[in-house]
C-alpha positions in Angstrom: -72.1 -34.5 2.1 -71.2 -31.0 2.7 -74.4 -28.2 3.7 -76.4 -31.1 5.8 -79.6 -30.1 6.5 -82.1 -31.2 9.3 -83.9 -34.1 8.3 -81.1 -35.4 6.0 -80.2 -38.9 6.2 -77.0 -39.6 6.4 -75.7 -43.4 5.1 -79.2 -44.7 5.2 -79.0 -44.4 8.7 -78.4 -41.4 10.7 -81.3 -39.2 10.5 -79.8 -35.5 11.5 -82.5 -33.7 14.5 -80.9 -31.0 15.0 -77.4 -29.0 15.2 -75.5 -29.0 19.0 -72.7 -26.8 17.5 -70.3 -25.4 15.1 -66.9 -25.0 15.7 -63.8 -23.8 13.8 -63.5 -27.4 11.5 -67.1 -28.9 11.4 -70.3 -29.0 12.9 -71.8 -31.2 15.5 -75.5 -32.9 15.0 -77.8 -34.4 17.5 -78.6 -37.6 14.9 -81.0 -40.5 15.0 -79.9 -43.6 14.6 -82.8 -45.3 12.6 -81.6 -48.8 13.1 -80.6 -48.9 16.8 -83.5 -46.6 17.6 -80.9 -44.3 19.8 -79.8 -41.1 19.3 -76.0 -40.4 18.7 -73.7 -37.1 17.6 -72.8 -37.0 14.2 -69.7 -34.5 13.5 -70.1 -32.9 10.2 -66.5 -31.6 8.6 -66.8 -27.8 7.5 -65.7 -28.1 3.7 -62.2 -26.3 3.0 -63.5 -23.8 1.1 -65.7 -22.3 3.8 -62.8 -22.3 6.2 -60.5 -19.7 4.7 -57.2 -18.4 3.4 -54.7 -20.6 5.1 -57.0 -23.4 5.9 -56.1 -27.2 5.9 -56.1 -29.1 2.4 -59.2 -31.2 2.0 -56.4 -34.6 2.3 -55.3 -32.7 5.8 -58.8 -32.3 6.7 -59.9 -35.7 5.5 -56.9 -37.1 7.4 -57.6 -35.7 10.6 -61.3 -36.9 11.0 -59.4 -40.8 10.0 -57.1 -39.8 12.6 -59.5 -38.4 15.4 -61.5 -41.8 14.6 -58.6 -44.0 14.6 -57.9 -42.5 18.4 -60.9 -42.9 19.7 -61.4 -46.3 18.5 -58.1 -47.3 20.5 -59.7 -46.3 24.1 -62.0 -47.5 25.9 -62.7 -45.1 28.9 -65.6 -43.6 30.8 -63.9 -40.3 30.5 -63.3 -40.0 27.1 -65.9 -40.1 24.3 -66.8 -43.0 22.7 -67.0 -43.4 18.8 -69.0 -45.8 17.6 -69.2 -46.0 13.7 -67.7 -43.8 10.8 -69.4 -43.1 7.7 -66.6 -43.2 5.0 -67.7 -41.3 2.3 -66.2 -38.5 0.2 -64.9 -35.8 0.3 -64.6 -36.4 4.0 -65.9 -39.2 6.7 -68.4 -38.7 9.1 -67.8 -39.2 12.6 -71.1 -41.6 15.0 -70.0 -40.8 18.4 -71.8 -40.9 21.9 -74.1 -38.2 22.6 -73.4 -36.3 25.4 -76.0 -33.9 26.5 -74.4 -31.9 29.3 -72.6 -28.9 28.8 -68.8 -28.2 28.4 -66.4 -26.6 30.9 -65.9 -23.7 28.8 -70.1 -23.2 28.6 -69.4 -23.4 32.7 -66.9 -21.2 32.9 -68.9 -18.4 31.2 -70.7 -17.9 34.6 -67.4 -16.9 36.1 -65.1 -18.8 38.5 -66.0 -22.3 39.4 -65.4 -23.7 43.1 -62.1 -25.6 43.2 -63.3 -28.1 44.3 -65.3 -29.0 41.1 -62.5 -27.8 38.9 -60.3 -30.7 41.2 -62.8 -33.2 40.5 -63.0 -32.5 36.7 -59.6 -32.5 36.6 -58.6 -36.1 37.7 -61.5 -37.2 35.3 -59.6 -35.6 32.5 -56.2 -36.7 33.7 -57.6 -40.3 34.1 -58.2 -39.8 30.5 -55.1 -38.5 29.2 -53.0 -41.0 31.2 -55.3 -44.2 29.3 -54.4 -42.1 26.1 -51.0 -41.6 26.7 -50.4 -45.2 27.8 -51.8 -46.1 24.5 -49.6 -43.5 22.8 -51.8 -40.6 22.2 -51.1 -37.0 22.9 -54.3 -35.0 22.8 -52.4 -32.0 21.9 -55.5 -29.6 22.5 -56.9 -30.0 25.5 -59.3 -27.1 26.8 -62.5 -26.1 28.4 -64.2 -26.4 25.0 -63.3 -30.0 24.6 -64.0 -31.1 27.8 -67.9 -32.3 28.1 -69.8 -32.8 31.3 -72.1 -36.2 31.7 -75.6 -36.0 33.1 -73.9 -37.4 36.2 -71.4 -34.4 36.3 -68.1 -36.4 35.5 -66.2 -35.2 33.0 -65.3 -36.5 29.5 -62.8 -35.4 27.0 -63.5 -34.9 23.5 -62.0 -33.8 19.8 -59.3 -36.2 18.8 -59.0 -34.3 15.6 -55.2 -33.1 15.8 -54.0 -36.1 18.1 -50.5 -37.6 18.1 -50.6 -41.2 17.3 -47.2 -42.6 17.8 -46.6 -44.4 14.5 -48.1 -41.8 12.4 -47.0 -39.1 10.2 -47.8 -35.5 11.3 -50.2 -32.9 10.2 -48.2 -30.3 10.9 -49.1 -27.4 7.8 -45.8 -24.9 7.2 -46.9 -21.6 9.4 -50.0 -22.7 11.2 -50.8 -23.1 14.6 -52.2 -26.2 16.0 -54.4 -26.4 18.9 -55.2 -23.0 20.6 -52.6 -21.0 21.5 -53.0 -19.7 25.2 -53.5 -23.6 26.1 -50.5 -24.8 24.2 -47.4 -25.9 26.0 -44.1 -23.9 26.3 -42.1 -26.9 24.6 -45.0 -27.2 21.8 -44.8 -23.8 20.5 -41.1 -24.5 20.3 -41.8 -27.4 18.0 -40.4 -29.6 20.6 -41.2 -33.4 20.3 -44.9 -34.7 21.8 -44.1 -36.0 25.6 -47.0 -36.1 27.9 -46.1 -33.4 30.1 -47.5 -30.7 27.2 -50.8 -32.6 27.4 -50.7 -31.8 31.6 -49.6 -28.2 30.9 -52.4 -27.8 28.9 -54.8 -29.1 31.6 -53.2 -27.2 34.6 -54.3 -23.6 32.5 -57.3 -25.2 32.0 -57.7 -25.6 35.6 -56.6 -22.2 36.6 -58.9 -20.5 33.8 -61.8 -22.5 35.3 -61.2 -21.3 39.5 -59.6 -17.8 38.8 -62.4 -17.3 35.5 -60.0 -16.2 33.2 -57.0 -17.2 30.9 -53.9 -16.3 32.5 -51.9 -16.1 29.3 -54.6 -15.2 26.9 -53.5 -12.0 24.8 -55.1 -9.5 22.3 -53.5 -11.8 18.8 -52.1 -15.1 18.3 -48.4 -13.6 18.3 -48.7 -11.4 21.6 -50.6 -14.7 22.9 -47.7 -17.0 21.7 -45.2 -14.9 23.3 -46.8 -14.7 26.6 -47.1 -19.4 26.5 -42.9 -18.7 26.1 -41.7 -15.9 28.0 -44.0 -14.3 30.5 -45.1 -15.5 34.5 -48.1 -17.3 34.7 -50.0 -14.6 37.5 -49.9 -16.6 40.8 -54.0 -18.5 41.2 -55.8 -16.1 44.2 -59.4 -18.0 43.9 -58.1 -22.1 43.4 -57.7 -22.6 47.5 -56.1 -26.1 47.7 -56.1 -26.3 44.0 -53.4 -23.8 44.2 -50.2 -26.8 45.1 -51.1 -28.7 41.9 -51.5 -25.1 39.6 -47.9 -24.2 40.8 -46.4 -27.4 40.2 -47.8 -27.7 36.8 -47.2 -24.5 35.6 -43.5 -24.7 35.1 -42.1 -23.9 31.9 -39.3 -26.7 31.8 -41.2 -30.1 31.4 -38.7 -31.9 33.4 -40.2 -30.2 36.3 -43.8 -30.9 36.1 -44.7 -33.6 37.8 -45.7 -36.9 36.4 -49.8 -38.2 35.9 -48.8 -40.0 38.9 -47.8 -37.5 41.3 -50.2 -35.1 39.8 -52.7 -37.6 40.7 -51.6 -37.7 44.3 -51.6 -33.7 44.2 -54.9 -33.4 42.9 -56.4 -36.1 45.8 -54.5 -34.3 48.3 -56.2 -30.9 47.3 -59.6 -33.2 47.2 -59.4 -34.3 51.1 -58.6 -30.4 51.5 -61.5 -29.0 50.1 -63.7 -31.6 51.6 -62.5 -30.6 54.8 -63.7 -26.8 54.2 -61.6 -23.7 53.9 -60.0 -23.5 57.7 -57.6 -26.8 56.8 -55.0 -26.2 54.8 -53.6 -28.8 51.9 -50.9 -30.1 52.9 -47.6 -28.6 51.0 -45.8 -31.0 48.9 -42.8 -33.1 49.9 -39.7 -31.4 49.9 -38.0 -34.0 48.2 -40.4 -34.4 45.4 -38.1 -34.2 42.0 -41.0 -32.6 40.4 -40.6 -29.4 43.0 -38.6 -26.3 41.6 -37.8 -23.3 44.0 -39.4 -20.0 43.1 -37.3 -18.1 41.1 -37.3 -13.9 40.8 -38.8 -12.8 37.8 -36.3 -12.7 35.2 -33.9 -9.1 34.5 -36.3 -6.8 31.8 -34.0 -6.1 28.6 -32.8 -2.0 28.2 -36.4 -0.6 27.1 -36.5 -0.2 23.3 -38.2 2.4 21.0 -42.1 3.5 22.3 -44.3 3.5 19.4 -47.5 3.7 21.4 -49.0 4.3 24.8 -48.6 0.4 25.6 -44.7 -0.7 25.0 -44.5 -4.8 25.2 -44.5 -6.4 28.1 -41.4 -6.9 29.6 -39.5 -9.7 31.2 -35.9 -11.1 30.6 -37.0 -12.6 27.1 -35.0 -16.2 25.7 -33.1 -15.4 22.8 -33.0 -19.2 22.4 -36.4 -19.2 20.9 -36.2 -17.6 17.2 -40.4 -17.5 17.6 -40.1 -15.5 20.7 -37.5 -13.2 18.8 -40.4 -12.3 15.7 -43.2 -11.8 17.9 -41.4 -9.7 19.8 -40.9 -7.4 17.0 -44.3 -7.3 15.6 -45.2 -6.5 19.1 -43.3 -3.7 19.3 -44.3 -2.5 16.0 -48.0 -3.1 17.6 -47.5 -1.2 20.3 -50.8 -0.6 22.0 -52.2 -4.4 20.7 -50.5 -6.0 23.9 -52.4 -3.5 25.6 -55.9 -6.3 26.0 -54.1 -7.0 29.6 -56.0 -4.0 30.7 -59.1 -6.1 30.8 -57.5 -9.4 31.8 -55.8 -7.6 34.7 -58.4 -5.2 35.3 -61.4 -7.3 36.1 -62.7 -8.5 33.1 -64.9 -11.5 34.0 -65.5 -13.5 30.9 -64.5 -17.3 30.2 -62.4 -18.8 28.3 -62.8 -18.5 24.7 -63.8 -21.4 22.5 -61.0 -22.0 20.0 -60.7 -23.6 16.5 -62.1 -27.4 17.4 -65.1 -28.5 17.5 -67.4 -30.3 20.1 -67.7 -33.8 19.9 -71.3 -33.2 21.5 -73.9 -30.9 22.3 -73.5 -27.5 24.3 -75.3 -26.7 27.3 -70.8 -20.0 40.3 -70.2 -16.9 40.6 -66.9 -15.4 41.4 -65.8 -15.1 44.9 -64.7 -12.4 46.5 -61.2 -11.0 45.7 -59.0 -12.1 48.3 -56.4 -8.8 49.8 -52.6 -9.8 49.4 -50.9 -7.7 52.5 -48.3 -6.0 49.9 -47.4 -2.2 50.2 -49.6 -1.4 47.5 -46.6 0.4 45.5 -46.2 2.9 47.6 -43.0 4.3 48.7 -41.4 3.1 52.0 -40.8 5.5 54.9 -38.0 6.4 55.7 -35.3 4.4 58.3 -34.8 6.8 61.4 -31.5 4.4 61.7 -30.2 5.4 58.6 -30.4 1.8 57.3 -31.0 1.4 53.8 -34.7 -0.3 52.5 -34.1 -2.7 50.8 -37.5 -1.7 48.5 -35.1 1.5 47.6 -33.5 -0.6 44.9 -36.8 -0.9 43.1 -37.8 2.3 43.3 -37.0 4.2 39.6 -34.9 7.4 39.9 -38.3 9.2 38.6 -40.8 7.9 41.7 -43.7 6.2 40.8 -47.1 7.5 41.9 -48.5 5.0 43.7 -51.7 4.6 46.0 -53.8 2.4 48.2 -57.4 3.8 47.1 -60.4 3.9 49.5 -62.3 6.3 47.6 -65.1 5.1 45.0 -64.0 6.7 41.5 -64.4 6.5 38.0 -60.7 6.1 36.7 -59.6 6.2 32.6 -57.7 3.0 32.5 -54.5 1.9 30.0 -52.9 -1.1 30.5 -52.4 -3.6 33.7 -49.0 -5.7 34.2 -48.6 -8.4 36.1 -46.8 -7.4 39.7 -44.5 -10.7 39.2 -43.5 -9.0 35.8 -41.4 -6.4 38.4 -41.2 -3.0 39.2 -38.8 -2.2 36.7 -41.0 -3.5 34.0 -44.3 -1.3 35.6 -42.3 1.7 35.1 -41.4 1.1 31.7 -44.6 0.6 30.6 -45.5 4.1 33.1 -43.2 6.3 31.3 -44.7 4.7 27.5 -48.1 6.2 28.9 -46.9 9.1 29.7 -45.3 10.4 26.6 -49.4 10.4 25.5 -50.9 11.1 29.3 -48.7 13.2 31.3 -50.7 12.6 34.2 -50.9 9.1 34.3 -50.3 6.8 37.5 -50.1 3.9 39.0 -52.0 1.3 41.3 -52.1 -2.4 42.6 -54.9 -4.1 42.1 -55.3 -5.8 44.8 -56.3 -1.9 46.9 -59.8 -2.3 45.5 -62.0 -5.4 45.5 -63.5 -4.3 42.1 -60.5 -4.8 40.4 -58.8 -8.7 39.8 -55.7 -8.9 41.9 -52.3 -9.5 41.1 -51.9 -6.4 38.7 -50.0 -3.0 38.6 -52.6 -0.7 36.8 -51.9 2.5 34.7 -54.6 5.0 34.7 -55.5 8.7 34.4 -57.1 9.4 37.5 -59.7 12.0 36.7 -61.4 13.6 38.5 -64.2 11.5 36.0 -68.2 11.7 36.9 -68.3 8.9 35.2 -67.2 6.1 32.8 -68.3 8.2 29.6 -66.1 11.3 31.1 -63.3 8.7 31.7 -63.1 7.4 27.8 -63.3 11.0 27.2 -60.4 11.3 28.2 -59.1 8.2 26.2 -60.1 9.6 23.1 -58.4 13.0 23.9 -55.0 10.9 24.0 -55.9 9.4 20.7 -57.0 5.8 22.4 -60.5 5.2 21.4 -60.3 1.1 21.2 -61.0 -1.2 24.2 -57.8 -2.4 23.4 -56.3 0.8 24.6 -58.3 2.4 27.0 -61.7 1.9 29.0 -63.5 3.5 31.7 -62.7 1.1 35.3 -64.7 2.1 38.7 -62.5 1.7 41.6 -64.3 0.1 44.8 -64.2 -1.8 47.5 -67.5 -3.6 46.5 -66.7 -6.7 43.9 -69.7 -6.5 42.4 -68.4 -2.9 40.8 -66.1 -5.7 38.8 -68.4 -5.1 35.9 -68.1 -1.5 35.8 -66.2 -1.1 32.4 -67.2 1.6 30.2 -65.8 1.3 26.3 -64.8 4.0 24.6 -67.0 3.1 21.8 -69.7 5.8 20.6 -68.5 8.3 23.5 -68.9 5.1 26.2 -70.7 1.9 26.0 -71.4 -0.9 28.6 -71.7 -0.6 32.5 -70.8 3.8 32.2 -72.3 5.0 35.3 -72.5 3.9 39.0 -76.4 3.1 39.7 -77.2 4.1 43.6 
């Protein structure tokens, strides 16, 4: 059964139309069903010799379509996909599920930012779904935009079973691999902690923020740097999710015992749906005080003494758990990286794009613009003035012995961008990762994000400031320092016009993509 082709019949049966997609273990078919005169989706596993050193044994593989089946066939739920017949044959089963012709969350998100108040309707059909699995002891262990399908009727409907935790069953965990993708996974998974049901709502509350702010907040340039950032570093604070925001924060805490339950998610996520119904000049209504699920806000942590600088981009920083031996290895291969961790600068500078489709499938066939950055009221890095009382600032303490340049920009400009950091990874961190520039760009400075509107907010950015005519003169620049990857350096335009968001010049071929400022 491997290399299907259109027109095949599959078990006497299934006549395959036509492919809806290929993912990282199989391939999805739009199927007729000859008997029931119907069509249906027929997933087709990829053969393990087409997927790669390191790939999953064909009894793994084999295993995993039984197991995704045996999920499926123990719900019954309008948002989760129904499975109606499996073709045992060898070397692996086929899988005769609904079809489902709408598109998935992650085809959505690739037209930037979605209105909270979709995202908060998707989301209690997806939680309605993981609390029927989990009551019938199922952790989805993967959930994402990519495996989240959309009905003709716009309700939502989760999908891929494949790597599921069915309590009673053994595990398909493989020595050194990574199950489920990586900037979805929960803090407590990538620890190898147990399966509880609070990983499964993790996962959804980054879904959730990836689809209102339109990008992954912990998405990194490798698996390891990516890993690193699930365990150790702040999830940026959501500007664009309005009264989605309540349920994000309450989520997004790293110890499970903190999250709140499907229950009182569920209450979170109705509140934040009365809120948005009643338009943007009534706020949601802040969680009860006494809720055990609410934590304080807590400083970001102490950053470790800086290390040795092997490239323009040191690691990001953070007070790191030495609890976690993962945490302590891709630390060190980050450092040995150097400029890798560096893909923040389009995360934090504006890049646009959706989340990624990781290694699953779709269980069915493939298929609002961003708003305006909102303006947080912060100093914009700049130094405080001075106390004619003689009073100490309390800002002083932040500020390094070597001042930071720092602006609030007005002026339109072409700027030759490094790296961006998160403002909640501290001042102290900024300035590490300041002075690593410098040792290659003397004149490098520093901004906040949130001064220009075509930049995404919530990010110290390090950058040459020019004067650049354009972007091409700007990864000029770049590769005079010896940074001639988008990994390392692009050209940014600094405005107050969001639209300008797409202004990123590559330092590909002397500059590529949006280089010049059309009047």
């Amino acid at each position: 059964m491997r290399g299907a082709e259109r027109g095949q019949i599959i078990d006497g049966r299934f006549e395959l139309l036509r492919r809806l997609g290929r993912g990282g273990m199989g391939t999805v078919w739009c199927a007729r069903d000859l008997a029931l005169h119907r069509e249906v989706a027929l997933k087709e596993v990829r053969p393990a010799e087409d997927l790669g050193k390191g790939a999953p044994s064909p009894e793994v593989l084999r295993e995993r379509v039984l197991r995704e089946a045996r999920a499926l066939a123990r719900l019954s739920h309008p948002h989760v996909v129904r499975i109606y017949h499996i073709v045992d044959v060898l070397p692996y089963p086929w899988l005769v599920m609904e079809l489902l012709p709408g598109e998935s969350l992650h085809d959505r998100a690739d037209g930037g930012p979605v209105a909270p108040a979709d995202a908060i309707r998707w989301g209690r059909d997806v939680l309605a779904a993981l609390r029927a699995a989990h009551a019938a002891g199922i952790h989805h262990r993967d959930v994402k935009p990519a495996n989240i399908m959309l009905r003709e009727d716009g309700s939502a409907v989760l999908t891929d079973f494949g790597i599921a935790a069915l309590a009673g069953s053994t595990t398909l965990t493989v020595t050194g691999a990574i199950v489920g993708s990586p900037e979805y996974l929960a803090p407590e998974r990538v620890r190898g902690a147990p399966d509880h049901p609070a990983a499964d709502l993790w996962s959804l509350g980054i879904t959730l923020y990836a689809l209102t702010e339109g990008h992954s907040p912990l998405r990194r340039g490798s698996t390891l740097a990516t890993l690193t950032a699930v365990l150790e570093e702040p999830v940026p604070p959501p500007v664009r999710s309005g009264p989605l925001t309540a349920a994000l924060d309450a989520l997004l805490q790293r110890d499970p015992a903190l999250r709140p339950d499907a229950e009182a998610l569920d209450r979170l996520l109705a509140e934040a749906a009365r809120s948005a119904e009643a338009g943007p000049g009534v706020p949601p209504t802040p969680p009860a005080p006494a809720s055990p699920w609410a934590a304080p806000p807590t400083a970001p942590p102490t950053p470790p003494a800086p290390g040795p600088v092997t490239g323009p981009v040191a690691p990001p920083g953070g007070g790191r758990s030495r609890r976690a031996p993962l945490a302590i290895a891709t630390a060190a291969v980050l450092l040995l990286l150097g400029a890798g961790a560096a893909w923040l600068l389009r995360d934090g500078g504006g890049d646009e794009s959706g989340p990624e489709a990781g290694s699953s499938e779709r269980a069915t066939a493939p298929g609002e613009t961003g708003e305006e950055n909102d303006k947080n009221t912060g100093d914009g890095g700049g130094d405080p003035e001075e106390d004619p009382e003689g009073d100490e600032d309390p800002e002083e303490n932040e500020k390094p012995s070597d001042p930071v340049e720092s602006e609030t920009g007005t002026e339109d400009r072409w700027v030759a961008q490094f790296l961006s950091e998160p403002v909640a990874s501290g001042t102290e961190t900024r300035d590490e990762r300041l002075a690593a520039v410098r040792t290659l760009v003397p004149e490098a400075q520093v901004l906040r994000s949130d001064d220009y509107a075509s930049l995404n907010p919530g990010y110290w950015v390090v950058y040459a400031p020019g004067p650049f005519a354009d972007g091409r003169e700007a990864v000029a620049r770049c590769t005079e320092a010896g940074l001639t990857t988008a990994e390392a350096c692009v050209g940014r335009y600094l405005s107050q016009d969001p639209d300008d968001i797409e202004l990123v010049c590559d330092p590909y071929d002397g500059g590529s993509g949006r280089c010049v400022k059309e009047d």
